[in-house]
DOTI-110637 format. One record per residue: residue in one letter; x, y, z of N, C-alpha, C in turn. Coordinates in steps of 0.02 Angstrom, whole numbers, plus 50000, padded with zeros to 5 digits. Layout:
% residues N
AXYZXYZXYZ ...
END
This chain:
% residues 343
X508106321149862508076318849792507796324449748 X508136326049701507786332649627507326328249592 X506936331449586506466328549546506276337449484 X506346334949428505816339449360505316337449315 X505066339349299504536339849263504846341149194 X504756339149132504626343749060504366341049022 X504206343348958503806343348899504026336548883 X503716332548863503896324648846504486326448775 X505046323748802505566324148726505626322148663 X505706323848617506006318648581506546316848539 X506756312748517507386310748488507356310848413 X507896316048403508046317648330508666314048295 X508676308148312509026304048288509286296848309 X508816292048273508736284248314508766281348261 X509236274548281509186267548232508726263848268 X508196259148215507776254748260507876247448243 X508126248048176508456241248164507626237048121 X507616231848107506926230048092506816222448111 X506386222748095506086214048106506016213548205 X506226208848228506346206048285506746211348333 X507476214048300507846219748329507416226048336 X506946227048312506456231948308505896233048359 X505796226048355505186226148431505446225148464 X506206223748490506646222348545506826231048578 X506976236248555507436237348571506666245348566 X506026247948516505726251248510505336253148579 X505116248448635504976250748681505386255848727 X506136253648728506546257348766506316265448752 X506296267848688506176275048657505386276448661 X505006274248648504336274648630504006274748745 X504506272648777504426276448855504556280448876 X504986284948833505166291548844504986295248787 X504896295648747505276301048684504196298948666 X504136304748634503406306048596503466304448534 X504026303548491504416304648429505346304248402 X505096303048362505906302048343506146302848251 X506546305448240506836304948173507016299848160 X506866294048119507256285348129507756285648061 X508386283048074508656284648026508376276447964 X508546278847914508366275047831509056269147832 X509486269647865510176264847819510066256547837 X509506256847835509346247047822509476244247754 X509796235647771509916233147699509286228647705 X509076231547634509186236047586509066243247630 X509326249747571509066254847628508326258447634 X508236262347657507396267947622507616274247595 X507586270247527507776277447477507286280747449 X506646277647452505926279247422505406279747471 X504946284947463504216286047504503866278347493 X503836274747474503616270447449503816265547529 X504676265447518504826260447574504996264247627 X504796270747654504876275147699504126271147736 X503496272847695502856271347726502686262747769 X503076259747724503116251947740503616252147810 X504146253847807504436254347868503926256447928 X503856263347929503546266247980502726262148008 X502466258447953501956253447961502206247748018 X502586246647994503016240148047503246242548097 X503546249148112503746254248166502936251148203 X502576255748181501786255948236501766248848252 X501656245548194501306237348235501756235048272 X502436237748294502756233848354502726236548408 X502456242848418502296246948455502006242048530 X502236243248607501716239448638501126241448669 X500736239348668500126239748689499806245848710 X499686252848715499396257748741500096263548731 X500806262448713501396267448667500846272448622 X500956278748646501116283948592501546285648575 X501846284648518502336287148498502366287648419 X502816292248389502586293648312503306293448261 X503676287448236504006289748222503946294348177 X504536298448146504686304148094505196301948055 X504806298647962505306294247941505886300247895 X506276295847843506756298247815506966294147763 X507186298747708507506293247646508246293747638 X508466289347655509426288147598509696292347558 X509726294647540509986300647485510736296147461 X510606294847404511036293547353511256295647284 X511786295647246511936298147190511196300647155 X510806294947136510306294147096509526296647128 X509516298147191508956302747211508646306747167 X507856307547138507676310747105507176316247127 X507276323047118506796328047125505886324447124 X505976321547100505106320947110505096314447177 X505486310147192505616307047264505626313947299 X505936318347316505856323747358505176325947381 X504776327547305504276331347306503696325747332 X503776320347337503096313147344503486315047415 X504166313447455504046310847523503956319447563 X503716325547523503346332547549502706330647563 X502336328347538501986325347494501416319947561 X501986316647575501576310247603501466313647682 X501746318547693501736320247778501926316947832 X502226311847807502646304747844503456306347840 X503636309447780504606308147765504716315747800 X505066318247851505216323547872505846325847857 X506406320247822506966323047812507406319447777 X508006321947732508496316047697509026317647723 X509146308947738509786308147758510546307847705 X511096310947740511606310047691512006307847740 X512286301447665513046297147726513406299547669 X513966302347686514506299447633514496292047619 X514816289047563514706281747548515406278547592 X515356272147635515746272847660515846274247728 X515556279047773515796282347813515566278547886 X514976274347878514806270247934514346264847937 X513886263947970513436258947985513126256347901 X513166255247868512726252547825512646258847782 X513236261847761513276266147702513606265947642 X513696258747638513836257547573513646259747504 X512946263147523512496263147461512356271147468 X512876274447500512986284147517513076284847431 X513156292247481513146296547403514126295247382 X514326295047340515106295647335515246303347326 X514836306847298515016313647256514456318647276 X514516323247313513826327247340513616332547279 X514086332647231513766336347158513276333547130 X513316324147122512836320447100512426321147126 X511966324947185511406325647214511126335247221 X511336335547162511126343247160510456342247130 X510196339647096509546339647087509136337447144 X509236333647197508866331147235509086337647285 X509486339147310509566345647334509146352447335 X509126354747275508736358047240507996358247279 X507766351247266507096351747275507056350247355 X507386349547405507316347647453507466358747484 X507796359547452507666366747461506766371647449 X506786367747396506086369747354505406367647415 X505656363947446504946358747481505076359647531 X505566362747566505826363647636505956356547678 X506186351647645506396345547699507096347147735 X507046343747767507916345147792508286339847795 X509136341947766509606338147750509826338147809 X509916327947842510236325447905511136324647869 X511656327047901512216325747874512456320347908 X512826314547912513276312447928514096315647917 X514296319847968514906324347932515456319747953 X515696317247904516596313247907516786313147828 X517226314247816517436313947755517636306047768 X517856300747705518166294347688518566293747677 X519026300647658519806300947637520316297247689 X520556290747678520816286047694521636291347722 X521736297647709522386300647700522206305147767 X521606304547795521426310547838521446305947904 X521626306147953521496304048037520886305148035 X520616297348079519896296048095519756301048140 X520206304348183519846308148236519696317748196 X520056318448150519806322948102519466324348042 X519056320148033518676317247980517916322148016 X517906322748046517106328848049517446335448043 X518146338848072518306344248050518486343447987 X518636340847930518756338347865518186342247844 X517716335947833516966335147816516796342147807 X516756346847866516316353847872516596358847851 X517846359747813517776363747768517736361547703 X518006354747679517756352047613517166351747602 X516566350147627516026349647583515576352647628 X515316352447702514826356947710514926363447718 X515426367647727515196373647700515156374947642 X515396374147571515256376147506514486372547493 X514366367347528513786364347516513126369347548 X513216372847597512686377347610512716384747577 X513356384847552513406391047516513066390547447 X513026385347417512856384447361511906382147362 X511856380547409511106380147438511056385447479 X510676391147469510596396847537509956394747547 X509546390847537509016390247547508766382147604 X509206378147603509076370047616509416372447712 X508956368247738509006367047799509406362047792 X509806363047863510516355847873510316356547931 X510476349747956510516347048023511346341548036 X511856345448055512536340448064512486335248122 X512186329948102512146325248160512486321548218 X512446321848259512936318048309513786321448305 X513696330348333514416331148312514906329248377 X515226331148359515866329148423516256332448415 X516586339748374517146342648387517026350648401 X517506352148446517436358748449517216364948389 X517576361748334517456366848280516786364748233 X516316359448261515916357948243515256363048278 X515516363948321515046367048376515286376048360 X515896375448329516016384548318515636385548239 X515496381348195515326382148129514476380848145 X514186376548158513536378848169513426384648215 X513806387848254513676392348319513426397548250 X513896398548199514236404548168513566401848106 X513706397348099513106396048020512406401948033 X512006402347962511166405147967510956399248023 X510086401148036509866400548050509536392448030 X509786392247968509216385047949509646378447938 X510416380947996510926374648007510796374648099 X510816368548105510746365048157511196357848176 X511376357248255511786352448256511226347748337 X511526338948314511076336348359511726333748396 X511466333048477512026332648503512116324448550 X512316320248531512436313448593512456311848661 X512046307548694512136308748766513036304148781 X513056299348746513716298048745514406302548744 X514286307948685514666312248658515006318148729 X514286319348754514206323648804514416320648881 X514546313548876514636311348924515446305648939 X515686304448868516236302548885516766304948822 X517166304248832518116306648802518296300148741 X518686300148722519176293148692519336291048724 X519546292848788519866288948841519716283548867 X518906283148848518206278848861518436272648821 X518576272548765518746267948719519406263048759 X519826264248787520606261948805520346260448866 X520046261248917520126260749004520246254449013 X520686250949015520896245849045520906241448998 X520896242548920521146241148882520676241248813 X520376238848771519926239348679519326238848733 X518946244348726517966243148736517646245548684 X517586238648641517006239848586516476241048598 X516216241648646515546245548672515456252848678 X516106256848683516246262548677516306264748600 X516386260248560516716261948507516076265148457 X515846272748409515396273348363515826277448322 X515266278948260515736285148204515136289748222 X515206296948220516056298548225516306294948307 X516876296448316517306291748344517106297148404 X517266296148467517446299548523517966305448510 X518106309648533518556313848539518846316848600 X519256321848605519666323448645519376326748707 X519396324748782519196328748833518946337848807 X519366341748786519246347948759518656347148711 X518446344448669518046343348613517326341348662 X517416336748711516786334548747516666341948800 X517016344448811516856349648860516576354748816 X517026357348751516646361348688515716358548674 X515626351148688514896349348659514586350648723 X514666349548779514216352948848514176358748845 X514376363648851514496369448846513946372748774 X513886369248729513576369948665512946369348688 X512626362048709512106359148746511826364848765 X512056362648839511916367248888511806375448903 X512016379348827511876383748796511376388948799 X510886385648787510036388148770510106388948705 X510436387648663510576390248604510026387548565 X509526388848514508986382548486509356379548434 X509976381348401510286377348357510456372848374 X510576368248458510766360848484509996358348516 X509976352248486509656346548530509666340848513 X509246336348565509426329548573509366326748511 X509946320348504509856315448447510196310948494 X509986304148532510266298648539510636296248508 X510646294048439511166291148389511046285448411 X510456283448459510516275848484510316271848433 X511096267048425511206260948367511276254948401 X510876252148386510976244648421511326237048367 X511836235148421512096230648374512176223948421 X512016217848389511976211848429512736211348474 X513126208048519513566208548573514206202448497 X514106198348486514476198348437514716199548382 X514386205448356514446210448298514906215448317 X514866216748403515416223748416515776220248437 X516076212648487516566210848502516876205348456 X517176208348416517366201148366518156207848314 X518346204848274518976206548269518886213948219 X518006213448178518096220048142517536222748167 X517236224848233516826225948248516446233248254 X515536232548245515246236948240515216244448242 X515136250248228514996256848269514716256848277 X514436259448348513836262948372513636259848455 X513396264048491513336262548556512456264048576 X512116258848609511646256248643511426261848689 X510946267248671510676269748766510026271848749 X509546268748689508926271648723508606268448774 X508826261748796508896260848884508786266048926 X509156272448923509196277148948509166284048924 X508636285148888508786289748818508666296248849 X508496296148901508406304148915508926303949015 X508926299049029508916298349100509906302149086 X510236298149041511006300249029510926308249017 X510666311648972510566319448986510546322249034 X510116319149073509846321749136510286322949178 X510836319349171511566315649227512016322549185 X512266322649106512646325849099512256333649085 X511796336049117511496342749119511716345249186 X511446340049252511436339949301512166341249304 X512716336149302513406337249306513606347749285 X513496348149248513656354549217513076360949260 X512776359349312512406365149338511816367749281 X511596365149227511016366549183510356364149164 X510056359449212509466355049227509076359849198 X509096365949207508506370149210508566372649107 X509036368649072509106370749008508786364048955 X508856357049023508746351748976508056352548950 X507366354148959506826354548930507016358148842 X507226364648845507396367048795507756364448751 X508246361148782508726354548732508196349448700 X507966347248774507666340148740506976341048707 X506656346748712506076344748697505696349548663 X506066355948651505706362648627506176362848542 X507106364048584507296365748487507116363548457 X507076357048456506816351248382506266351248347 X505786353548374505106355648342505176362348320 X505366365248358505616374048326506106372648258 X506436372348240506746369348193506586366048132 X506106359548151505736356148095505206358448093 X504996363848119504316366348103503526362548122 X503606358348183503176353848215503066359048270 X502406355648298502206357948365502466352448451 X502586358448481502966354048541502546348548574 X502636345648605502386339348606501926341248685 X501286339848705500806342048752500966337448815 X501216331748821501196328048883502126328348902 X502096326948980502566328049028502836321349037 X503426321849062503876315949091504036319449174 X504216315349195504526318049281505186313249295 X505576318049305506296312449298506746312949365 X506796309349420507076308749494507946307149459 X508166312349531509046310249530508686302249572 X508816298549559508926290949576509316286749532 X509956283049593510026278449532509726272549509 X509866268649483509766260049448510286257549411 X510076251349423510656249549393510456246549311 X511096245749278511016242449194511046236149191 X510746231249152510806225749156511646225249099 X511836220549120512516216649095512276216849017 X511796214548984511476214348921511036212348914 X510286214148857509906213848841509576211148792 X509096208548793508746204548730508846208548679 X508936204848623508926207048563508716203448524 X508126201248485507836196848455508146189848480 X508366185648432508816181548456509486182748482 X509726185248501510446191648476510266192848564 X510816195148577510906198248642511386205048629 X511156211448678511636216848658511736218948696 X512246224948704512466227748774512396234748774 X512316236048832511976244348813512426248148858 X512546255348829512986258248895512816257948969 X513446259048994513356258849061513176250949082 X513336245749054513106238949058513256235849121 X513016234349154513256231449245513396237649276 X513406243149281513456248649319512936253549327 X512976258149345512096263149350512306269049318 X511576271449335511366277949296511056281149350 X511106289049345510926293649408510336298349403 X510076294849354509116298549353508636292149332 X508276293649352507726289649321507176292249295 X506786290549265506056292149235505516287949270 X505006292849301504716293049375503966288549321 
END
């Protein structure tokens, strides 16, 4: 049996959901991960330091019993974002970063930006204060194929968008395409991409096997065998411009199986143990510490995190589905196993 050691990880990119879904689903992460970026797109969303602090209050008190863990909050970025919101969530030492959805583009982004010109003032100052801009990259253009909507996204608007900011840190979240992985390779220094254990671990093909698995199904969408082999290869790198972001979104089991159902797929169940499997697969165990647990603080300008995890090739198995407040949900790998564990 392999057994490693590394720096306790953490996750640069988690939904926690709130209320009941929140203390349901926060232990899974808060057993592995020291920290996490939590994303803002709750209805209503956290567009203000104000409801950034209130969130992350309710984050801790669900916390269980003897959890360290810290989240690292974030605000919404919308049309109407104002330079002095920038400068308060610098300010509070709590908001580490703004998020951008296009309006539209997924989970509860109705209330995105429509027009990324309308946020040049909030821009501006997020340059000025050094926060860093989380992208959601898909364009909404109804004329473009869902499966090219992140190569879209990165020559329409994020590259003129960093050209016109030489100063603002980007982070392209959760990418999935080859040329996603050649444009941050190629970007400065203060663009960064976070990478999925899903992404890294299954195809589109995942979606069809034996016929519709809405459990497979998130935005951006899966992509092509070539595109998943392009994001291992990225990973597995050493490069400090990739590391971990779960993207773990949790959605109740009749929200994704029903006729217009959810994006987003379930694994901080397994939030580090699935890396472990697709590092291991690729001959680079000896790169996951640096993925999981060193770029991300190098990057946001944090210190690495002091305590260890120890993670055995063993398998276990997944439960079929999981509590979810009242709600029941299904998490990857659901009735089948996983080939590491956390010791």
């Amino acid at each position: 049996m392999r057994r490693m050691t590394i720096t306790r990880p953490d996750d640069w990119h988690l939904h926690l959901r709130d209320g009941a879904h929140l203390r349901a689903v926060l232990p899974d992460t808060a057993r592995r991960f020291a920290r996490a970026i939590v994303m803002p797109n709750l209805k209503p969303p956290v567009t203000t330091v104000q409801l950034a602090l209130a969130y992350r209050d309710r984050i801790l008190a669900a916390l269980p019993a003897g959890a360290r863990f810290e989240p690292l909050m974030t605000l919404y970025l919308t049309d109407k974002t104002q330079p002095a919101e920038i400068a308060a969530a610098r300010t509070s030492g709590a908001v580490h970063a703004v998020k951008y959805y296009p309006a539209g583009a997924t989970t509860h982004s109705d209330a995105g930006v429509t027009d990324i010109a309308k946020c040049r003032g909030a821009l501006e100052a997020m340059e000025k204060h050094g926060l860093c801009l989380l992208v959601h990259g898909e364009v909404t253009d109804p004329a473009v194929d869902v499966f090219d909507r992140e190569r879209v996204f990165i020559e329409r608007v994020l590259v003129p968008l960093i050209e016109r900011h030489p100063g603002l840190k980007v982070v392209l979240e959760h990418i999935t395409t080859r040329e996603a992985v050649e444009f941050v390779t190629a970007a400065p220094p203060r663009v960064a991409a976070t990478v999925t254990a899903h992404h890294l671990l299954l195809s589109r093909n995942a979606i069809f096997a034996g016929g519709v698995r809405p459990h497979h199904f998130c935005l951006p969408v899966l992509k092509r065998e070539s595109h998943r082999q392009a994001l291992l290869r990225a990973a597995t790198s050493g490069s400090p411009k990739f590391f971990l972001g779960t993207d773990s979104a949790p959605h109740a089991r009749h929200t994704k199986e029903t006729d217009c159902g959810c994006a987003g797929i379930y694994t901080a169940h397994a939030g580090i143990e699935l890396y472990a499997e697709a590092f291991a697969a690729a001959g680079a165990l000896d790169r996951l510490e640096g993925f999981a647990s060193r770029h991300g603080p190098q990057f946001y300008g944090l210190p690495v995190n002091e305590g260890v995890i120890t993670l055995a090739e063993e398998s276990w198995p997944v439960p079929s589905e999981i509590a979810f407040g009242a709600d029941r949900l299904v998490p990857l790998r659901a009735g089948e196993q996983v080939g590491w564990r956390v010791v």
